[in-house]
VOPAGU-2260 file (C-alpha; in pm, 1 decimal, decimal comma):
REM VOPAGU-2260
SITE   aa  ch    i         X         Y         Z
SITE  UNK   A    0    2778,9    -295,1    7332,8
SITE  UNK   A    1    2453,3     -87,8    7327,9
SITE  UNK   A    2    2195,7    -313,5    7136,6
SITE  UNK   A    3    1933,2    -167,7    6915,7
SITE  UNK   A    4    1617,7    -346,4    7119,5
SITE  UNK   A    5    1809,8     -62,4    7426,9
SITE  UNK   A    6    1784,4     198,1    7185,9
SITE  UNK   A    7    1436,9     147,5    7061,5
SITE  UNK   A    8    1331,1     158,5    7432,8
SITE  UNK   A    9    1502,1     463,1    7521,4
SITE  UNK   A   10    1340,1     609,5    7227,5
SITE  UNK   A   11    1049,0     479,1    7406,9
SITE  UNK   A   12    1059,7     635,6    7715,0
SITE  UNK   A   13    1231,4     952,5    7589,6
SITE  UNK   A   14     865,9    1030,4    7375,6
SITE  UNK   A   15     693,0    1156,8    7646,3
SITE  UNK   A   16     980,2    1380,4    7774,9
SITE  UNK   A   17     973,5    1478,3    7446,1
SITE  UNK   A   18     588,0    1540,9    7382,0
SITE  UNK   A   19     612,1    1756,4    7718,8
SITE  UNK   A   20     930,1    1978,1    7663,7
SITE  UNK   A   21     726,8    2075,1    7318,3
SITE  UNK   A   22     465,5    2223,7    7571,0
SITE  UNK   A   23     710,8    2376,2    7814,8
SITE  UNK   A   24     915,5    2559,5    7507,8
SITE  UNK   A   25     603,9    2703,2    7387,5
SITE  UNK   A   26     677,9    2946,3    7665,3
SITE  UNK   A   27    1013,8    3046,6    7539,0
SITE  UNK   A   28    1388,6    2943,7    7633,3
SITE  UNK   A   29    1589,2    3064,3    7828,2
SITE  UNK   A   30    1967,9    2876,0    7932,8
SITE  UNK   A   31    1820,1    2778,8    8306,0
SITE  UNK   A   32    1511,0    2679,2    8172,5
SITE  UNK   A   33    1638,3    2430,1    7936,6
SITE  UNK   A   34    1915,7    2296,7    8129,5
SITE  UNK   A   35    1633,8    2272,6    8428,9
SITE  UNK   A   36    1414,7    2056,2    8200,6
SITE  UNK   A   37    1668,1    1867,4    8020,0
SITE  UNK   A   38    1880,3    1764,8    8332,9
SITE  UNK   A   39    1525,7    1699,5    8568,7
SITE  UNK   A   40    1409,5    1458,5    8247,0
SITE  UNK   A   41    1693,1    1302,9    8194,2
SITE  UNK   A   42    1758,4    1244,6    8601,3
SITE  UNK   A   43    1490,7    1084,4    8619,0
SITE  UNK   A   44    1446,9     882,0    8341,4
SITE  UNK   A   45    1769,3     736,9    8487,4
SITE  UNK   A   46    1678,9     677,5    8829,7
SITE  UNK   A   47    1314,8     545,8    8759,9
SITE  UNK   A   48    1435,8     157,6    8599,6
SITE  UNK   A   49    1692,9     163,0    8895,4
SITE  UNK   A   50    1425,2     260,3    9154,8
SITE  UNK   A   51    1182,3     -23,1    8900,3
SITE  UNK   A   52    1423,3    -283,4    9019,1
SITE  UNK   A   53    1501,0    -237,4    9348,3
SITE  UNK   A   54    1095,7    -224,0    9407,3
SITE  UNK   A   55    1061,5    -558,3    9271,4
SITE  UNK   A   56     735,3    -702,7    8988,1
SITE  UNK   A   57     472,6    -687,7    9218,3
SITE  UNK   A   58     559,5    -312,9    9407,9
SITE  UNK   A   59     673,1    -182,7    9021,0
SITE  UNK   A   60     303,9    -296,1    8896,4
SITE  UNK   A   61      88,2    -109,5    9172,0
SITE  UNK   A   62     321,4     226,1    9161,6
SITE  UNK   A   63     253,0     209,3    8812,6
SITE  UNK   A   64     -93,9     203,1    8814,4
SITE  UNK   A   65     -82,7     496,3    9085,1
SITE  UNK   A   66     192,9     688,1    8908,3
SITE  UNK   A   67      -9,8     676,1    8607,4
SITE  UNK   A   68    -267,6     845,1    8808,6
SITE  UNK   A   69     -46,6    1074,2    8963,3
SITE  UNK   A   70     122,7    1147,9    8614,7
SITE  UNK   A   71    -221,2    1238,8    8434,9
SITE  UNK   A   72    -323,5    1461,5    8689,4
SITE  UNK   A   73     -42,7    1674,1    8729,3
SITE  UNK   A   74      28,6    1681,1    8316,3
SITE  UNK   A   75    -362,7    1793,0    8337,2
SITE  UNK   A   76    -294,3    2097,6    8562,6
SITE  UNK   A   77      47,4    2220,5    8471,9
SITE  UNK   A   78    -155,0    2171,2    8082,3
SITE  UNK   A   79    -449,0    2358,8    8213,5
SITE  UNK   A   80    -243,7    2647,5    8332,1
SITE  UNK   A   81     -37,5    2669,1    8016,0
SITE  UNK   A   82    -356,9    2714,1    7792,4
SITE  UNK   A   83    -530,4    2962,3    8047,4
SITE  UNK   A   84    -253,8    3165,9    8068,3
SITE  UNK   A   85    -170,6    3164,2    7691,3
SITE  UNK   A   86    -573,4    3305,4    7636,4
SITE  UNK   A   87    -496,4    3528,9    7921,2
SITE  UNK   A   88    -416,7    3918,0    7920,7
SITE  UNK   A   89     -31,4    3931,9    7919,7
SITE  UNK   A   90     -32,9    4303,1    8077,5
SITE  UNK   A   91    -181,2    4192,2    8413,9
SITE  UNK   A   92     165,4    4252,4    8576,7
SITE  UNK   A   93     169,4    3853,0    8733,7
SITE  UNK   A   94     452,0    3687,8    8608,0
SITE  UNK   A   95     325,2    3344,6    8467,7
SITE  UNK   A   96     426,6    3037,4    8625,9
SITE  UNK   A   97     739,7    2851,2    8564,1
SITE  UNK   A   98     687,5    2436,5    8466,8
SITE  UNK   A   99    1082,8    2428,8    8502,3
SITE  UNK   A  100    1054,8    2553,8    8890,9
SITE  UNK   A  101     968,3    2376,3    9191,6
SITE  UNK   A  102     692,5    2140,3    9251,7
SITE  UNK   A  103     567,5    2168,1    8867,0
SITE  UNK   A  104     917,8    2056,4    8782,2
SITE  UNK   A  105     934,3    1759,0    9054,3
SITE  UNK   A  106     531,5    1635,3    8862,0
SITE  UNK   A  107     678,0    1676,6    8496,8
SITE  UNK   A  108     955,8    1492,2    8591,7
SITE  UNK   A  109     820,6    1196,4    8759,1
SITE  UNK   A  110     507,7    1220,8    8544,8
SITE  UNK   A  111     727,2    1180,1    8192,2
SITE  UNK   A  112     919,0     893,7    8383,5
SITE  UNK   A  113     682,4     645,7    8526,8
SITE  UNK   A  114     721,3     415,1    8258,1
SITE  UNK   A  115    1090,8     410,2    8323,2
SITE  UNK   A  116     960,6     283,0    8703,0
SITE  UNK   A  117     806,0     -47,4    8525,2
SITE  UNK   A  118    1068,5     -99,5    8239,4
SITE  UNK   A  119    1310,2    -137,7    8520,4
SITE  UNK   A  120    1219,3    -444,6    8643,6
SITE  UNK   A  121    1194,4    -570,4    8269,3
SITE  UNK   A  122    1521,0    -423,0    8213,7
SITE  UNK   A  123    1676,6    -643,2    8509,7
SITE  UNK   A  124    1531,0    -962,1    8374,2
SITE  UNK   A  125    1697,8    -903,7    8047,9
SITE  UNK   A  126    1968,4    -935,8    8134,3
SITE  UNK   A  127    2174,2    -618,9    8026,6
SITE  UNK   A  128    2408,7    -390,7    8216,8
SITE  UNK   A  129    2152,4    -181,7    8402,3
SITE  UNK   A  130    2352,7     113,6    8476,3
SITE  UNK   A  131    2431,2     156,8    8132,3
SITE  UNK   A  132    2082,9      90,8    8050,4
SITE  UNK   A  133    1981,6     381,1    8250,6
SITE  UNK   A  134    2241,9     602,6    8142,0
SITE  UNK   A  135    2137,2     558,7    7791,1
SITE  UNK   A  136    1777,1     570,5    7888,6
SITE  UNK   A  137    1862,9     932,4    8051,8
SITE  UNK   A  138    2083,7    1060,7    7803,2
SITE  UNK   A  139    1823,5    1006,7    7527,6
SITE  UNK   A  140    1531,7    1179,8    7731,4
SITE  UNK   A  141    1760,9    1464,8    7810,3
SITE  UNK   A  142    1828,6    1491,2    7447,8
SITE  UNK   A  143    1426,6    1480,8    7341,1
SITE  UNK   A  144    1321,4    1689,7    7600,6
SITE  UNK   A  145    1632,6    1920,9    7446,4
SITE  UNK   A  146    1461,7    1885,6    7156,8
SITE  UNK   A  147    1145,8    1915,3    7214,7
SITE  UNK   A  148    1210,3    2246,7    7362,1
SITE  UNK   A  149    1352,9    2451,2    7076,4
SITE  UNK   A  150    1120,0    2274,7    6859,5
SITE  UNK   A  151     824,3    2427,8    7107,2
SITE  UNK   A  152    1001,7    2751,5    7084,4
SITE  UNK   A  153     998,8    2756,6    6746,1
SITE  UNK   A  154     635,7    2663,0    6657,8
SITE  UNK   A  155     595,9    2955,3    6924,3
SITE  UNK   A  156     758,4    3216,1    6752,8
SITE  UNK   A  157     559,0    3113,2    6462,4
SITE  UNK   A  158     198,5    3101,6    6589,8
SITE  UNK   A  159     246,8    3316,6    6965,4
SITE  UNK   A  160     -45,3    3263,0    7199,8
SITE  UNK   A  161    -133,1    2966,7    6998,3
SITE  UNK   A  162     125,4    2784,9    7035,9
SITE  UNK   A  163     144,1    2794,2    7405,4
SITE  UNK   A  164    -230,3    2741,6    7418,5
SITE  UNK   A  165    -164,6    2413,0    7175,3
SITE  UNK   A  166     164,4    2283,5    7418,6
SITE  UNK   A  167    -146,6    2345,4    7703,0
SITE  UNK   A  168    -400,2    2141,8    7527,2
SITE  UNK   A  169    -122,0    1874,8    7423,0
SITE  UNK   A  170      -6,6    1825,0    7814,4
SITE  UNK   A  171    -373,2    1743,6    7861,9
SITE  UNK   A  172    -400,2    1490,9    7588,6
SITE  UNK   A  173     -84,0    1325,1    7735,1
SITE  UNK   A  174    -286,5    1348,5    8077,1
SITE  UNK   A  175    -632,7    1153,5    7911,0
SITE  UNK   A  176    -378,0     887,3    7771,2
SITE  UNK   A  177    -214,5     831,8    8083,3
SITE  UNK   A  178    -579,6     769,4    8203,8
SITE  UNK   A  179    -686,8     522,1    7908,9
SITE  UNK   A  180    -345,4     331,3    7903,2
């Protein structure tokens, strides 16, 4: 049975797939972009509390700290680039870059996870089935970030530039609080 405590912290986790697929939407949808996000998200946000627990308290602890690091600075650049671009001339003829393509994709991914990484080992000491866990852990960020993507869409077909520039500006605010926390 799937407890509400499992739930709340899939919620948890899921918020800053979420916060980031807002961002990435901002730059339109397409069918491979979504499923890129939603599926990367979600993939990891499943693997990360397995990964947690096989790494142990102490290992969990220090890649969490460094992930943190890690995470901030690549939700800083990819952020960055969104909010240049959006202030940018669109008729330059350079397509803009993809977040839902290579290496960009690999940061958001692991970046939006590294909490999972920690609640892992919490998750094990709990007590509950883990690979459910997980799967309900993944399932819920692959529905945020789903989420978060037409609603980033939407707010972009509403304000244009703006809204890219704002998912830019928000992937950097995720970055700073990455930093302080």
């Amino acid at each position: 049975m799937i407890s509400v405590e499992l739930l709340v912290i899939a919620v948890a986790l899921g918020c800053d797939a979420f916060s980031v697929a807002l961002g990435v939407g901002s730059q339109g949808l397409s069918g491979r972009r979504i499923f890129r996000l939603t599926w990367h998200f979600g993939l990891f946000q499943f693997l990360m509390p397995l990964l947690g627990l096989a790494l142990g308290a102490m290992t969990a602890q220090t890649a969490g700290t460094a992930g943190s690091w890690v995470a901030a600075a690549a939700l800083a650049v990819i952020g960055f680039r969104m909010a240049r671009g959006a202030l940018g001339p669109r008729d330059c003829g350079r397509p803009r870059r993809d977040p839902t393509r290579g290496w960009s994709l690999v940061m958001l991914s692991f970046s939006t996870s590294v909490d999972a990484l920690v609640a892992g080992f919490s998750l094990g000491l709990l007590g509950v089935n883990l690979l459910l866990a997980c799967a309900i852990i993944g399932l819920t960020a692959g529905l945020m970030t789903l989420a978060g993507m037409v609603l980033g869409a939407g707010a972009a077909r509403g304000l244009g530039r703006w809204a890219e520039f704002a998912g830019g500006v928000v992937l950097m605010g995720l970055a700073v609080a990455f930093v302080v926390s």
